[in-house]
Residue frames as qw, qx, qy, qz and C-alpha x, y, z in Angstrom:
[[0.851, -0.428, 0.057, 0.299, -26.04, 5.07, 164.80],
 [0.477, 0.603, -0.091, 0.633, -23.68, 7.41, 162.28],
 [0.159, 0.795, -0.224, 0.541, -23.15, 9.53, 165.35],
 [0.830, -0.541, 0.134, 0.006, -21.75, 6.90, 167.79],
 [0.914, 0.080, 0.189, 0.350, -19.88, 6.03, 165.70],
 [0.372, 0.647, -0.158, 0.646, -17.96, 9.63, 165.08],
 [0.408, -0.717, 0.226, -0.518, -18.27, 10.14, 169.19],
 [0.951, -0.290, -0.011, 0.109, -17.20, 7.18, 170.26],
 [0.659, 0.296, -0.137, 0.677, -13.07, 8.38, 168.77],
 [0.211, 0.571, -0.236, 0.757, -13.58, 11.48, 170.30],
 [0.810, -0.547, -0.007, -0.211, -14.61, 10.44, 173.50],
 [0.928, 0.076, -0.055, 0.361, -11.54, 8.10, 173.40],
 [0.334, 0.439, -0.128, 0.824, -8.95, 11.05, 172.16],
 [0.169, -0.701, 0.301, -0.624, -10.44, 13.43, 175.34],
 [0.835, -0.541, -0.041, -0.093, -10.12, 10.65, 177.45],
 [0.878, 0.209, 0.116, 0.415, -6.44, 9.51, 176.47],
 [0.435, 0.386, 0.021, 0.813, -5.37, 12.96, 175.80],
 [0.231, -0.697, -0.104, -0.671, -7.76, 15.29, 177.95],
 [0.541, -0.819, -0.091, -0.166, -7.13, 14.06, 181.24],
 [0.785, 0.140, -0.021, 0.603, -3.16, 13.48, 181.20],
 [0.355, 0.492, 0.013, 0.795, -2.99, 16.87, 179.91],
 [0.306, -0.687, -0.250, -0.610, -5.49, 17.87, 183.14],
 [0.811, -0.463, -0.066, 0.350, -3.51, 16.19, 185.52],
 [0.658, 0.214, 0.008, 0.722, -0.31, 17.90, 184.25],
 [0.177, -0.618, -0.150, -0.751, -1.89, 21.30, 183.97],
 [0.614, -0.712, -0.174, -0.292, -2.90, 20.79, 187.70],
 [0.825, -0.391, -0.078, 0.400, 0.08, 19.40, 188.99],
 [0.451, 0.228, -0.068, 0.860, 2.27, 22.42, 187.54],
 [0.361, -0.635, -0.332, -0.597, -0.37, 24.86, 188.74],
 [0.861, -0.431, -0.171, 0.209, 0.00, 22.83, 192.26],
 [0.688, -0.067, -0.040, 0.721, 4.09, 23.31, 191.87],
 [0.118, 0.566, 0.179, 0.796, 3.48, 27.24, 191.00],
 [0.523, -0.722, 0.024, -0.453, 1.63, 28.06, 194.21],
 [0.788, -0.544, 0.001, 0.287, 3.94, 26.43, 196.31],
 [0.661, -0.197, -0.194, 0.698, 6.58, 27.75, 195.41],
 [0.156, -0.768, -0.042, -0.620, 4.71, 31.22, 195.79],
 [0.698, -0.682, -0.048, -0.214, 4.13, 30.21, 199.08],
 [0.830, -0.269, -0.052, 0.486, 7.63, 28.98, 199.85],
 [0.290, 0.509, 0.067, 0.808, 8.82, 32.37, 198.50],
 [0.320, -0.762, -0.037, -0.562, 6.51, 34.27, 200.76],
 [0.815, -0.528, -0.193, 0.142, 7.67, 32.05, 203.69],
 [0.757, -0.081, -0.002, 0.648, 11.06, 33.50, 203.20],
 [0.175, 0.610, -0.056, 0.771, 10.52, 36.90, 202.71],
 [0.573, -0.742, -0.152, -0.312, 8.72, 36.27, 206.34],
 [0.869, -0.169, -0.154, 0.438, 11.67, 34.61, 207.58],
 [0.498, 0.127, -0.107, 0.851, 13.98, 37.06, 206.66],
 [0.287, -0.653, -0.155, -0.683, 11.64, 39.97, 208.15],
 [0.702, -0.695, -0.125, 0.095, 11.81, 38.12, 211.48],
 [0.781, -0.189, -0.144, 0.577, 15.50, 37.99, 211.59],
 [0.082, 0.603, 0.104, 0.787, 15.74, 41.70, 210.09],
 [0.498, -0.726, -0.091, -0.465, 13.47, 42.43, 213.66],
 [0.810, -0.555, -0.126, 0.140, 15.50, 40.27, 215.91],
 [0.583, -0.028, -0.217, 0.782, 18.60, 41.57, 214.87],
 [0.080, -0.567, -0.013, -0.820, 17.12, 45.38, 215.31],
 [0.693, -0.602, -0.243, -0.312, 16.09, 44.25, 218.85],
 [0.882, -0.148, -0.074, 0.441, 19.27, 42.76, 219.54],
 [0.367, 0.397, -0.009, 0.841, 20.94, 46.37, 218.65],
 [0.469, -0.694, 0.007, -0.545, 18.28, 48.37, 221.33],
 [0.735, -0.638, -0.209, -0.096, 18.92, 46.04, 223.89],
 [0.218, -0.866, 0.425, -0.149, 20.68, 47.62, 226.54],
 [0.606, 0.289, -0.671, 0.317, 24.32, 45.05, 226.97],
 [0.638, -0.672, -0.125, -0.355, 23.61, 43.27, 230.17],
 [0.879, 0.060, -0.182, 0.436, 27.09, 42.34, 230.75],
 [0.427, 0.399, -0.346, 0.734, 28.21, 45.79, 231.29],
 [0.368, -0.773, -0.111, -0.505, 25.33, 46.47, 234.12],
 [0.128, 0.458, -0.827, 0.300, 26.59, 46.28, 237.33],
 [0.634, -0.254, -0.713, -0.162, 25.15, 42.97, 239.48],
 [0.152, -0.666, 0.375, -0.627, 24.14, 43.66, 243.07]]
């Protein structure tokens, strides 16, 4: 029984200490890819607007055609 009795503490300690630290480790991990992903959403964002305003510069001013 000598080596329940030295496995039983460390069992304890990686419970106590090993999943805490594996939640944490997951939840920053978690916070790190999002805010990749919120990053990438904005560079998309600002790629549409970049296109609509270059669309907005081609398109012919319909105000100056005449109306028949």
């Amino acid at each position: 029984m000598g080596a329940w009795e030295l496995l039983v503490p460390f069992l304890f300690l990686l419970l106590y200490v090993g999943i805490p630290a594996t939640l944490i480790y997951v939840a920053v991990r978690g916070y790190k890819n999002l805010m990749e992903q919120f990053e990438q959403i904005r560079v998309d964002i600002q790629g549409i607007r970049e296109q609509l305003e270059q669309i907005e510069r081609e398109k012919p001013d319909s105000d100056s055609t005449p109306e028949e």
